[in-house]
N, C-alpha and C positions, 0 to 999 in steps of 0.2 A: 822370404816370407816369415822364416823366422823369427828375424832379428826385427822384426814390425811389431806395432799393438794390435795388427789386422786375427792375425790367426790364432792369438792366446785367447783374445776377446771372444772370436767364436767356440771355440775348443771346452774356456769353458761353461759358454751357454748351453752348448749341447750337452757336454756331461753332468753340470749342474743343477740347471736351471730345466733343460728338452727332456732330461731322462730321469723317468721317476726313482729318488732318491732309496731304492732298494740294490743291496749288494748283487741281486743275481741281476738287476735291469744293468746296471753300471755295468758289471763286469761284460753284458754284450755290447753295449757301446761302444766300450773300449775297445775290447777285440774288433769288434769293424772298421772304430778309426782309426786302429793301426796296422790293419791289413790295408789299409786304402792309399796310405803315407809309406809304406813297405819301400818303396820304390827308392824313395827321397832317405838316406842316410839322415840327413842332419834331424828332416820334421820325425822320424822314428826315434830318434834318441832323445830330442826333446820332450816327446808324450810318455817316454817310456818314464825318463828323469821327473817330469811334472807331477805326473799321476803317481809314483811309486812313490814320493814324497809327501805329495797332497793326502794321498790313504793312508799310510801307514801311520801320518802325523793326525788324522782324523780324530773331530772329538766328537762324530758321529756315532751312537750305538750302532755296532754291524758291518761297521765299513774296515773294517780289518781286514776281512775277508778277501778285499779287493786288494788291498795290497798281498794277500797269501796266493791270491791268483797270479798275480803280475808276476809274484817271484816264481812259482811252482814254471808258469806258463814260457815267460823270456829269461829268467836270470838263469835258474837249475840247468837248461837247454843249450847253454853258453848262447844265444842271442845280442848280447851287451858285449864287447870286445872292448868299449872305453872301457868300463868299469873295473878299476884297479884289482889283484889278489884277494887283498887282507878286506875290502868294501865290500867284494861279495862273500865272500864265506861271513862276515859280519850280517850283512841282509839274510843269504839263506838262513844262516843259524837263526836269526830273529823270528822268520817265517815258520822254519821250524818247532819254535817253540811255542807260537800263538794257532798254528792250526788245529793241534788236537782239541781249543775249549773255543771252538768260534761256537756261536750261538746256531742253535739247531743240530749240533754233533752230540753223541754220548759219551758221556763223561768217561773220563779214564776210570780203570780200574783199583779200585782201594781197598784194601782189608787191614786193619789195624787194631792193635789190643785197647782196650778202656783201661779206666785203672782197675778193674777186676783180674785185666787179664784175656778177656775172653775177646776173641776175635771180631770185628764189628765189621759185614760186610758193605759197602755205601751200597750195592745195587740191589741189595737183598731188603730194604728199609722199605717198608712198606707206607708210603704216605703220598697224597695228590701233589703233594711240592714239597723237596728237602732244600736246605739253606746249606752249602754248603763251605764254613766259615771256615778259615787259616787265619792263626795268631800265634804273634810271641810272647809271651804273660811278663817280659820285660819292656815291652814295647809300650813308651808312652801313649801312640798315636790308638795306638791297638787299647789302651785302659781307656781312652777315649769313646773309639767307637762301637765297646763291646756293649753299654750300655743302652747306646744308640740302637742297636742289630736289634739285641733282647724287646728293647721293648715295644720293636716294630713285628717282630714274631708273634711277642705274647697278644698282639694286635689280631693275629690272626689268627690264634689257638685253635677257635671254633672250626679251623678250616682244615685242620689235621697236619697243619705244618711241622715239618721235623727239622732239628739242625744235626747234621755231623760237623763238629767243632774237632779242628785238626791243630794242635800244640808242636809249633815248627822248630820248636828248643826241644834241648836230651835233659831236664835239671826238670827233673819228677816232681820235687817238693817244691819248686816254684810255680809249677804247673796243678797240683791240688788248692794250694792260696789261690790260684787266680779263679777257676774254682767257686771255691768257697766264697770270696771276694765279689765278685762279678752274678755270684746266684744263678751259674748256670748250670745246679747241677740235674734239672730237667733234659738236660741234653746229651746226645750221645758222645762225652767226651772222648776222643784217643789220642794218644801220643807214639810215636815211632820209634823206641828208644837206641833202636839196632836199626835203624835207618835202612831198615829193608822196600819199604813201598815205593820209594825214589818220588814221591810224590813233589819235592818239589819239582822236577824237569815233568811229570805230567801237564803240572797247571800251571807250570810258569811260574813259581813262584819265586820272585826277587825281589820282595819287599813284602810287610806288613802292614795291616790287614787284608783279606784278600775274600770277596765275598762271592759264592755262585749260585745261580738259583736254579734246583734242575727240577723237573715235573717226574708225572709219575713214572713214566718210563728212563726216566733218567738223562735227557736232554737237556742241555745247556738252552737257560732262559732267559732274555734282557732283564738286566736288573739296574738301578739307578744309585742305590743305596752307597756302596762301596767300588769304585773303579775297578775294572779286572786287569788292567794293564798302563 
């Protein structure tokens, strides 16, 4: 059945097309079609292989998620015995590092000095929505879309929107130009100079720009603007 276009075609009618396209709908589907195939080695390793690939590569808002189930649920649990050493610890770690900011989580923990010095809590920032932006003020891409963030913010001023703006370089005086430069100095600038926050492994951060959008409680919120991952 496998190795047919009978059971891929259905497989993924049902998870795509049958089940509405939400991370908590999916992720029961899944689990039932693959308690149901449990039996059959091959058709298990196939959905396991399909779907862990099909999610993870997702350019679905949300659907991350599904792939962090898939790992938490069969990889972590050693269920996958194909799957070579170095592939899983590669997967888990990926997993690992995209569950703490899945959409509808509270944002990790951050306190970091501004250029004053003075300590800047993110969950202490009193506002209906904070934007929470990471840049490298050498980063082309980053001169690019700071402009862009700004002036989709200043779009919504009236709406009590805050950014904490996160400077992911140690080089202080390139980080006041950009600054100045960029005219964000309405924002709660910080920079990490002693790299205490570890905020990159919080948010994943392995690349620049990097945009979050949390509410008032501080929940990670879909955002369209800048890709999280």
């Amino acid at each position: 059945m496998v190795r047919t276009p009978i059971f891929h075609g259905k497989m993924e009618k049902y998870l795509l097309e049958y089940t509405p396209q939400m991370p908590d709908s999916i992720i029961k589907s899944l689990d039932v079609l693959i308690e149901k195939v449990r039996e059959s080695e091959e058709l298990f390793k196939y959905i396991i292989n399909w779907s862990t690939h099909h999610f993870e590569s997702s350019k679905i808002m949300g659907q991350d998620a599904v792939f962090v189930h898939l790992v938490f649920t069969y990889f972590i649990t050693r269920q996958t015995p194909w799957i070579e050493e170095v592939q899983l610890t590669n997967i888990i770690d990926k997993a690992m590092r995209i569950s703490p900011n899945l959409i509808g989580t509270t944002a990790p923990f951050l306190k970091i000095p501004d250029d004053k010095g003075v300590l800047q809590d993110l969950h202490k920032i009193k506002a209906p929505f904070t934007a929470l932006f990471f840049y490298d003020p050498d980063c082309g891409h980053c001169k690019t879309e700071t402009p862009k963030v700004k002036e989709v913010i200043d779009s919504y001023a009236d709406k009590g929107v805050k950014v904490y703006a996160v400077c992911t370089e140690f080089d202080e005086e390139m980080w006041m130009e950009f600054i100045v430069k960029q005219e964000t100095d309405s924002w709660i600038n910080v920079i990490d100079l002693e790299n205490k926050s570890n905020f990159r492994g919080k948010y994943n951060i392995m690349g620049t720009p990097r945009l979050y959008l949390l509410d008032e409680k501080k929940k990670l919120l879909p955002n369209k603007l800048i890709p999280r991952h």
